[in-house]
C-alpha positions as a Python dict, from the first residue, in 0.01 Angstrom:
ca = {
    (1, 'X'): (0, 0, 0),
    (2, 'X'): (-245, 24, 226),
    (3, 'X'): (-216, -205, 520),
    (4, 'X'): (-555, -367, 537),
    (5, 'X'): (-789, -313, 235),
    (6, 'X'): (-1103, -391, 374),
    (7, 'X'): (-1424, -509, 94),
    (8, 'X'): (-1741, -409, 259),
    (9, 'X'): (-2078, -419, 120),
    (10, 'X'): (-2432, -621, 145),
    (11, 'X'): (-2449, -1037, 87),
    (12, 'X'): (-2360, -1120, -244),
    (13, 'X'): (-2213, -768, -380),
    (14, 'X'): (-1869, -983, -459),
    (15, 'X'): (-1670, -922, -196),
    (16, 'X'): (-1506, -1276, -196),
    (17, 'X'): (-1462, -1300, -623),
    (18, 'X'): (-1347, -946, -567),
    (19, 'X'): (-1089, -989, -304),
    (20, 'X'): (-954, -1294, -386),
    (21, 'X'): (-875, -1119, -745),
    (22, 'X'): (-728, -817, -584),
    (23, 'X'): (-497, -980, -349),
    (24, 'X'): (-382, -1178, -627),
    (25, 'X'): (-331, -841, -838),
    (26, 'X'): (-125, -716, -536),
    (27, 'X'): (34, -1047, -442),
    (28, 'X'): (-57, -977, -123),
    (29, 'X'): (-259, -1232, 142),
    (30, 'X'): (-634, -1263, 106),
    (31, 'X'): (-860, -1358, 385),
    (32, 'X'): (-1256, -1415, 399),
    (33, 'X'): (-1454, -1311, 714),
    (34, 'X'): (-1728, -1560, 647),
    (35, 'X'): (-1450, -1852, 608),
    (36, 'X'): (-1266, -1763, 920),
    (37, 'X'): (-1604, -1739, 1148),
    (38, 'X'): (-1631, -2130, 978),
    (39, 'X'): (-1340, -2185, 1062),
    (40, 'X'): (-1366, -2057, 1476),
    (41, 'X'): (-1703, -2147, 1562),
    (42, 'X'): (-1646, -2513, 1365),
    (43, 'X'): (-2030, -2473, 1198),
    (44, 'X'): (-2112, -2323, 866),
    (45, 'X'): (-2312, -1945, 838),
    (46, 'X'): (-2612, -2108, 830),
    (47, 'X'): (-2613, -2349, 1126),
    (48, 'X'): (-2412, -2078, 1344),
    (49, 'X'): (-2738, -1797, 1248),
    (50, 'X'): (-3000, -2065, 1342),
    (51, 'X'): (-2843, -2139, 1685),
    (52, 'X'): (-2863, -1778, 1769),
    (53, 'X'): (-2791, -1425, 1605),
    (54, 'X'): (-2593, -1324, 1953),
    (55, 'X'): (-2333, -1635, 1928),
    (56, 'X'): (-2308, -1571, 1524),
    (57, 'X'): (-2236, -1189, 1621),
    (58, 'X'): (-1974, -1328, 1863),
    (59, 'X'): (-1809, -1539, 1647),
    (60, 'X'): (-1809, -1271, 1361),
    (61, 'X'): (-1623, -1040, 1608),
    (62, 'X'): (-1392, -1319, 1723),
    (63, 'X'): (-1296, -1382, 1349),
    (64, 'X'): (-1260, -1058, 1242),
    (65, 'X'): (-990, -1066, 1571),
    (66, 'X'): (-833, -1358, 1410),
    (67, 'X'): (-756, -1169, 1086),
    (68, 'X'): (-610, -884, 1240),
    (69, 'X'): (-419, -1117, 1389),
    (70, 'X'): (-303, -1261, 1095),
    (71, 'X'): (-168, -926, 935),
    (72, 'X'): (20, -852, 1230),
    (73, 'X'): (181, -1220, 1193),
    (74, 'X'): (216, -1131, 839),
    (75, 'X'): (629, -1118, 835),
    (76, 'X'): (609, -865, 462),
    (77, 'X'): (405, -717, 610),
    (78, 'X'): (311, -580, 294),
    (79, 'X'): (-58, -560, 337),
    (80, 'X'): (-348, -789, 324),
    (81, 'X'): (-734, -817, 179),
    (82, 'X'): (-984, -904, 393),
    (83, 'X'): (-1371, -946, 235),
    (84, 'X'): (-1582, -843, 561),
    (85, 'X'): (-1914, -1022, 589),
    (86, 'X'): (-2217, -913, 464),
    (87, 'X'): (-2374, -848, 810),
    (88, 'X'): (-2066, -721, 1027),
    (89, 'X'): (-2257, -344, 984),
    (90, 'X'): (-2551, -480, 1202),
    (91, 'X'): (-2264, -591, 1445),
    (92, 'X'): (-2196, -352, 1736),
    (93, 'X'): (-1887, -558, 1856),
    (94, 'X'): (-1735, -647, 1519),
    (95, 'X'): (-1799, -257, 1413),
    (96, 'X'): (-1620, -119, 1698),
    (97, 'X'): (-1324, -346, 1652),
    (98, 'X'): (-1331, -241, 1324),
    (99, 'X'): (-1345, 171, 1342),
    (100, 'X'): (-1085, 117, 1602),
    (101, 'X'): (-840, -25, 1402),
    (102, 'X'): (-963, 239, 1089),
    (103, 'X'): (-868, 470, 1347),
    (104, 'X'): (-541, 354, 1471),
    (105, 'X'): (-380, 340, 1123),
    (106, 'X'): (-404, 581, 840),
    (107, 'X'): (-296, 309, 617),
    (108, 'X'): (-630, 113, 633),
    (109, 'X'): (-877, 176, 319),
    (110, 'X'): (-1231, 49, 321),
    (111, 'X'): (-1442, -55, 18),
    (112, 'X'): (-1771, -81, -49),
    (113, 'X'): (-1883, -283, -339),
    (114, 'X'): (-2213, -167, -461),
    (115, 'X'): (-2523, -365, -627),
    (116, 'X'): (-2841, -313, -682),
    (117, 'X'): (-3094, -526, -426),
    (118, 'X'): (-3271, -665, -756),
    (119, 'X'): (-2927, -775, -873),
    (120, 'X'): (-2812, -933, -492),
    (121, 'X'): (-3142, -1111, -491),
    (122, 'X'): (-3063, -1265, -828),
    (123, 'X'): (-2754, -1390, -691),
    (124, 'X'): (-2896, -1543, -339),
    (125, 'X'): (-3182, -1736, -509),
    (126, 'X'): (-2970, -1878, -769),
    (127, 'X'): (-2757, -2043, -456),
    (128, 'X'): (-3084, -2222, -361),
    (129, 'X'): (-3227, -2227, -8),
    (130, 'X'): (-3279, -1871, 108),
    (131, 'X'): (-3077, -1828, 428),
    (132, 'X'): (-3272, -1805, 771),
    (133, 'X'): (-3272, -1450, 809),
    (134, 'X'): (-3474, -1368, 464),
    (135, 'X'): (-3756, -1634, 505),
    (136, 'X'): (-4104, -1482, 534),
    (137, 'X'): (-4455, -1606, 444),
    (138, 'X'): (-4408, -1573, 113),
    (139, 'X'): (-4131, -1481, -162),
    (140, 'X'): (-4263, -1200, -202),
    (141, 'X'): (-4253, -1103, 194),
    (142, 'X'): (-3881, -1296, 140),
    (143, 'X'): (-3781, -1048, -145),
    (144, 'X'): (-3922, -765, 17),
    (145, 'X'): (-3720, -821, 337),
    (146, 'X'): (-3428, -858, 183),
    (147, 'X'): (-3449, -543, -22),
    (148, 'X'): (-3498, -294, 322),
    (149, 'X'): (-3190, -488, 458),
    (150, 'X'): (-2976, -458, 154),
    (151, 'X'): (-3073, -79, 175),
    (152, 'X'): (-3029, -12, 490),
    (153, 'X'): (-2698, -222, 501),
    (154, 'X'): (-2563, -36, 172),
    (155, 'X'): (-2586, 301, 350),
    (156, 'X'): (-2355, 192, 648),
    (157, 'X'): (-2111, 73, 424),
    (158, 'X'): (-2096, 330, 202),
    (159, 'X'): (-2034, 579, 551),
    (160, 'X'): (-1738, 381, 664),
    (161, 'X'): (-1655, 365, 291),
    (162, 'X'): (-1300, 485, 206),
    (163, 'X'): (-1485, 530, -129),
    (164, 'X'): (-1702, 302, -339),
    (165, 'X'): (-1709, 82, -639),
    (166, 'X'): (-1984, -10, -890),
    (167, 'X'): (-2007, -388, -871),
    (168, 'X'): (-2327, -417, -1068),
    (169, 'X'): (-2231, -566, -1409),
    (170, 'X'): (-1820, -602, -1412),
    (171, 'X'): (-1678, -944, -1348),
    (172, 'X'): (-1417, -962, -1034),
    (173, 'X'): (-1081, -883, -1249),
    (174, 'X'): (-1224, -597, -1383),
    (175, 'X'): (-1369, -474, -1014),
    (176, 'X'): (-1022, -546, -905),
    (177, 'X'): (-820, -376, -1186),
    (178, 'X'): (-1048, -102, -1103),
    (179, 'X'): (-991, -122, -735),
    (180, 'X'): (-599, -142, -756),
    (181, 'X'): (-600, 182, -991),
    (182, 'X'): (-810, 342, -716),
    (183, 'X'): (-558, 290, -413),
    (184, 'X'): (-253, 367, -630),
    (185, 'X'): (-422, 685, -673),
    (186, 'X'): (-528, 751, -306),
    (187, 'X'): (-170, 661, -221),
    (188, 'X'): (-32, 921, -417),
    (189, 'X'): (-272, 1213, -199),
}
């Protein structure tokens, strides 16, 4: 088992659904970046983002922290799920944290969860209010945006990427069936 099984990938590629499927799968502990940075900073995504992008980036790094902590609190020890944000790639402080631990441990495992930008757009309209950082002019400008960030974001991921999963059309227990086959198998190279 790998220690931490990290879910990486753009906003709205399932990360959460995902995680909280496979650590149920594994019985092991599941923990949410986006919840935790809640948690620290006391102020949702959204309010944190509109403050400022540097004390969101802090608090995402100071979270992230927190659930490393949390594993090594974790008396099993057996391992633990942890759905990174959506934006912890753009992150220089969160990253290195990150690839320092990935390098410390050969028992880490990254995933990326892979959608299509038409498919993550679906998802983040049909949640209402577009969040701060995708508002242009128009929805079109809005949509546009959001596609050369989901891009861009998917091909960080997928370098870090242990290795990736189509999470286009397959509901979360199937992504996580899927996922749990996948690291029985890498733990048997």
């Amino acid at each position: 088992m790998a220690s931490f099984i990290f879910l990486a990938g753009p906003k709205h590629s399932g990360k959460t659904s995902v995680g909280r499927e496979l650590a149920n799968l594994l019985v092991i502990p599941f923990y949410d970046l986006d919840q935790l940075i809640e948690e620290h900073a006391g102020k949702n995504i959204r309010e944190l983002y509109q403050t400022s992008e540097n004390l969101f980036q802090q608090e995402e790094t100071a979270a992230l922290e927190i659930a490393l902590q949390k594993k090594a609190v974790n008396e099993k020890n057996r391992g633990v799920v942890l759905a990174l944000s959506g934006s912890i790639i753009d992150n220089p402080g969160a990253m290195a944290v990150l690839k320092k631990v990935l390098q410390e441990s050969e028992g880490h495992c990254v995933v990326c969860l892979e959608v299509s930008a038409g498919t993550a757009w679906q998802r983040i309209v049909s949640q209402g209010e577009l969040p701060p950082f995708l508002k242009a002019e128009t929805a079109e400008a809005s949509r546009e945006k959001h596609r050369l960030l989901h891009e861009r974001r998917a091909k960080g991921y997928k370098k870090i990427a242990s290795f990736s999963i189509l999470a286009e059309e397959k509901g979360a227990a199937t992504l996580a069936a899927e996922m749990a086959a996948l690291l029985a198998e890498k733990l048997k190279q």
